[in-house]
C-alpha positions in Angstrom: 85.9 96.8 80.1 85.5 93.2 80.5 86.1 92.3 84.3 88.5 89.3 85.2 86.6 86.4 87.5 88.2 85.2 90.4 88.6 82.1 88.5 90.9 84.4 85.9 93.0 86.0 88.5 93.8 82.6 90.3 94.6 80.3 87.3 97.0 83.4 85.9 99.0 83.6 89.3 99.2 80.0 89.9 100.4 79.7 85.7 103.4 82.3 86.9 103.7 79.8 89.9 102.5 82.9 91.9 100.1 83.0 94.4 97.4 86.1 94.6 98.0 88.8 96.8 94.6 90.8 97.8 94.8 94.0 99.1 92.1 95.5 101.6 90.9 98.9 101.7 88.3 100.9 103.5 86.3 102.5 100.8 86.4 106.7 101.7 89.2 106.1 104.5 90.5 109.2 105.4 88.7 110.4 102.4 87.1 109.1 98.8 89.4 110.5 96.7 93.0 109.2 98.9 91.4 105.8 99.3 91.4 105.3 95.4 94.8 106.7 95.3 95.3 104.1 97.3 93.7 101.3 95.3 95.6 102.4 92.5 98.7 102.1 94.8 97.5 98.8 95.0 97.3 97.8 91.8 100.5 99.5 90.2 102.3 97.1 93.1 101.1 94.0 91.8 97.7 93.4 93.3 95.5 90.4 91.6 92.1 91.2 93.0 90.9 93.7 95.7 88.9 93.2 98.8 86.7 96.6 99.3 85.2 97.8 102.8 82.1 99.1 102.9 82.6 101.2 106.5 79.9 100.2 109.1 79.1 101.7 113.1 79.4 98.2 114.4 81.9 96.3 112.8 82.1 93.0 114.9 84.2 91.1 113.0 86.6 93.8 113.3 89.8 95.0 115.1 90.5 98.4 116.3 92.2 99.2 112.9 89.7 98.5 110.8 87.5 100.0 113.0 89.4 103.5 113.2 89.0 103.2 109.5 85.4 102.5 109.4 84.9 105.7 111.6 87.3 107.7 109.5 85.4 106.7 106.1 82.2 106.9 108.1 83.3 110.7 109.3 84.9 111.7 105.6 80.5 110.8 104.8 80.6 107.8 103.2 77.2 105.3 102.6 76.9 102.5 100.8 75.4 104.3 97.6 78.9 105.9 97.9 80.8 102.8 98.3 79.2 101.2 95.1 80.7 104.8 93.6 84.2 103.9 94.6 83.8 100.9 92.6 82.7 102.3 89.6 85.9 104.7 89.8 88.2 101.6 90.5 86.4 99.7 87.2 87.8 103.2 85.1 91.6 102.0 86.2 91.4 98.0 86.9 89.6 94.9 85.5 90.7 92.6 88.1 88.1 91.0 90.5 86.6 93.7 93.2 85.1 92.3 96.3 82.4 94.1 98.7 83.2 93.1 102.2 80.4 94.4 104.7 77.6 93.5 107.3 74.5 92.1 106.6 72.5 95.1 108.2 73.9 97.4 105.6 72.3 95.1 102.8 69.0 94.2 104.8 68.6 98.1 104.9 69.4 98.9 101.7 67.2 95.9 100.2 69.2 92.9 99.0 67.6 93.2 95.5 68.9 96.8 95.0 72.3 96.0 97.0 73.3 93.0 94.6 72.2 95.0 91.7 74.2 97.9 92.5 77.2 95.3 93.0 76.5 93.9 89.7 76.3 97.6 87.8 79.0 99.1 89.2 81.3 95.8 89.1 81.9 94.0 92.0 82.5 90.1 91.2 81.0 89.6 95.2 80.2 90.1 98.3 81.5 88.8 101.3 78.9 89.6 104.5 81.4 89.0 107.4 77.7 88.5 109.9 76.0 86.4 107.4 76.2 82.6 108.4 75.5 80.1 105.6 72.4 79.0 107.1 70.4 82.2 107.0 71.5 83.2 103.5 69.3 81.8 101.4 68.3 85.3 100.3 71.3 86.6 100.0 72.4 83.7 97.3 69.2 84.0 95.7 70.0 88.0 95.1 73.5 87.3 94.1 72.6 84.4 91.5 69.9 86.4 90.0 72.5 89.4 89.5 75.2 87.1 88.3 77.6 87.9 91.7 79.3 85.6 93.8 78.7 85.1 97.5 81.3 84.4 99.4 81.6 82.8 102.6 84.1 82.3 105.6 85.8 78.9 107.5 87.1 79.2 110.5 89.4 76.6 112.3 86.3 75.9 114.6 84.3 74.7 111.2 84.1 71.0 111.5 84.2 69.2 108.7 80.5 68.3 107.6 79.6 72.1 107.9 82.9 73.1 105.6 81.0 70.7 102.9 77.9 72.7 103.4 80.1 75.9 103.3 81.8 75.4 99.8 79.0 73.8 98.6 77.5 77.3 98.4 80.3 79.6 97.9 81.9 81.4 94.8 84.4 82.9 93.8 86.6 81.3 97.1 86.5 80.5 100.5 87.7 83.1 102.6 89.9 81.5 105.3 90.7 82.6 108.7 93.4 82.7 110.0 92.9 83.5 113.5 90.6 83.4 116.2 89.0 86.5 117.1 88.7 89.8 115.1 90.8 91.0 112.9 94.1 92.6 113.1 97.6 92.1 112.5 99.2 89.4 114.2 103.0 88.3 115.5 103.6 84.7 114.2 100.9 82.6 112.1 99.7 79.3 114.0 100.1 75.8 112.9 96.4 75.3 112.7 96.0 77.6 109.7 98.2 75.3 107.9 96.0 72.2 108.9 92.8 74.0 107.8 93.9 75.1 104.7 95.3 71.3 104.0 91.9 70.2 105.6 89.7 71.9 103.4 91.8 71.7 100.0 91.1 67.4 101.0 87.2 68.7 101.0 86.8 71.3 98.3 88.7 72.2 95.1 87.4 75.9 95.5 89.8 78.2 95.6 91.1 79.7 99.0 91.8 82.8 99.9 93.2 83.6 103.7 93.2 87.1 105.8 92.6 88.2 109.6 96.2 88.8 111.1 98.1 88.0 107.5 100.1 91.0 108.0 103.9 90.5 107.0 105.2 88.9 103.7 106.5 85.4 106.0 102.8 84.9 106.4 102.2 85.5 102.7 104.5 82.9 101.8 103.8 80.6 104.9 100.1 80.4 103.4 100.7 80.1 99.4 103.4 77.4 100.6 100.7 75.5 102.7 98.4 75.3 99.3 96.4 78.9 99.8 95.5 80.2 96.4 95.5 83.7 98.1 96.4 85.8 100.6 94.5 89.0 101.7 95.8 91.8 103.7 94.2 94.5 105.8 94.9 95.6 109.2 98.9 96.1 108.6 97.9 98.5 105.4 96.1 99.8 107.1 97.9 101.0 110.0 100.8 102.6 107.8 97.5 104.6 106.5 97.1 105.4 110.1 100.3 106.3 110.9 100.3 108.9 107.7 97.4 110.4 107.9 99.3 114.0 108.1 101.0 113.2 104.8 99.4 112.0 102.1 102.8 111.5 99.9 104.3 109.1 102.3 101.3 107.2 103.2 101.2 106.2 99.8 104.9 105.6 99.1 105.1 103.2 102.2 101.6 101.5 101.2 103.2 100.6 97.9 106.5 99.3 99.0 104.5 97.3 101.3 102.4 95.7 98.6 105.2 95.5 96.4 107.0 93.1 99.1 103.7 91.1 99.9 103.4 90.2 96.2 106.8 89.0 96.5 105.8 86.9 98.8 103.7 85.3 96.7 106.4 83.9 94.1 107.3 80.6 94.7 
């Protein structure tokens, strides 16, 4: 199977004048097997790539729901050789792009040569280490070049505007927005100054821009894609109605897919 780049998935949604909706799961959360029911949940409702977790004890980029999930996966025995797994059974069903979002002490352990290779063999398109900064990852983009996988990186609405420059100067694939100060998790109402840092950076970059922490109801969808977002990714809100149905696997997945189904919606201009 040949696997769609980000560049692919982004120039496809913006020809159907569509933005691209991103899904986020916890790989092995509440168990391996339900989590890629739930990826393929994802993609039958209209997902254009997919952000993975890789579950980690100390997840400090995090809000409570993704950590329940982390210690759910975590407790279900999941490792990292397992999460590269997962995304060799999501490569049997899917060709669009797969990205590994974890914490730099789970590659340092592992050893970033092995970690980026296993990325690149079981078909990741990147990695997104939510602890890295740009500054100290000059091993990390060395790995990922050598093993043809893109590194991404995150802006925040405290990134000035010389160190954005730096930032997507060494990013692929996209920038990955936030949206909120503090962890993640979802949020009420989107604030103003996402909208002035996504219009700030698009005046800096032409990279493509993806934006997640508290995006968690279709209005935000749209409110982003209309501000000039090429994305939108969405984790803490699927993830609670996985929370909420753990008891019954059936409904959990039902409700996850109406939920995608209305968040690509979102995406149509």
């Amino acid at each position: 199977m040949k696997i769609k780049s980000y560049d692919d998935a982004f120039q496809q949604a913006k020809a159907k004048k569509e933005g691209a909706f991103i899904p986020f799961v916890v790989a092995g959360d509440p168990d391996f097997e339900t989590s890629l029911e739930i990826v393929k949940v994802f993609v039958e409702n209209g997902a254009d790539a997919l952000e993975i977790g890789f579950p980690f004890s100390d997840p400090v980029a995090d809000g409570p729901t993704v950590q329940l999930a982390d210690i759910r996966a975590l407790k279900a025995g999941m490792t990292v050789e397992r999460g590269f797994e997962f995304i060799r059974r999501i490569r049997e069903f899917t060709d669009i792009p797969v990205g590994v979002l974890t914490y730099y002490n789970l590659i340092y352990k592992m050893g970033l040569d092995k970690f980026y290779e296993m990325a690149r063999d079981n078909g990741a398109n990147a990695i997104l280490a939510a602890d890295l900064p740009p500054e100290e990852a000059g091993d990390a983009l060395e790995a990922a070049q050598k093993n043809g996988v893109q590194q991404i990186f995150m802006a925040a609405q405290t990134t000035g505007n010389e160190r954005l420059q730096e930032i997507t100067k060494m990013c692929s694939g996209f920038l990955y927005v936030v949206a909120v100060m503090g962890t993640t998790g979802a949020r009420a109402e989107l604030k103003t100054t996402t909208v002035d840092l996504i219009k700030r950076i698009k005046s800096h970059s032409d990279i493509p821009i993806s934006v997640g922490f508290g995006i968690s109801k279709p209005k935000h969808v749209k409110e982003v894609i209309n501000a000039g977002a090429d994305g939108a990714i969405v984790a803490s809100a699927i993830l609670n109605i996985i929370t909420e149905n753990l008891e019954d696997k059936e409904e959990m997945l039902q409700k996850v897919g109406e939920f995608c189904a209305e968040l690509k919606e979102a995406t149509r201009s």
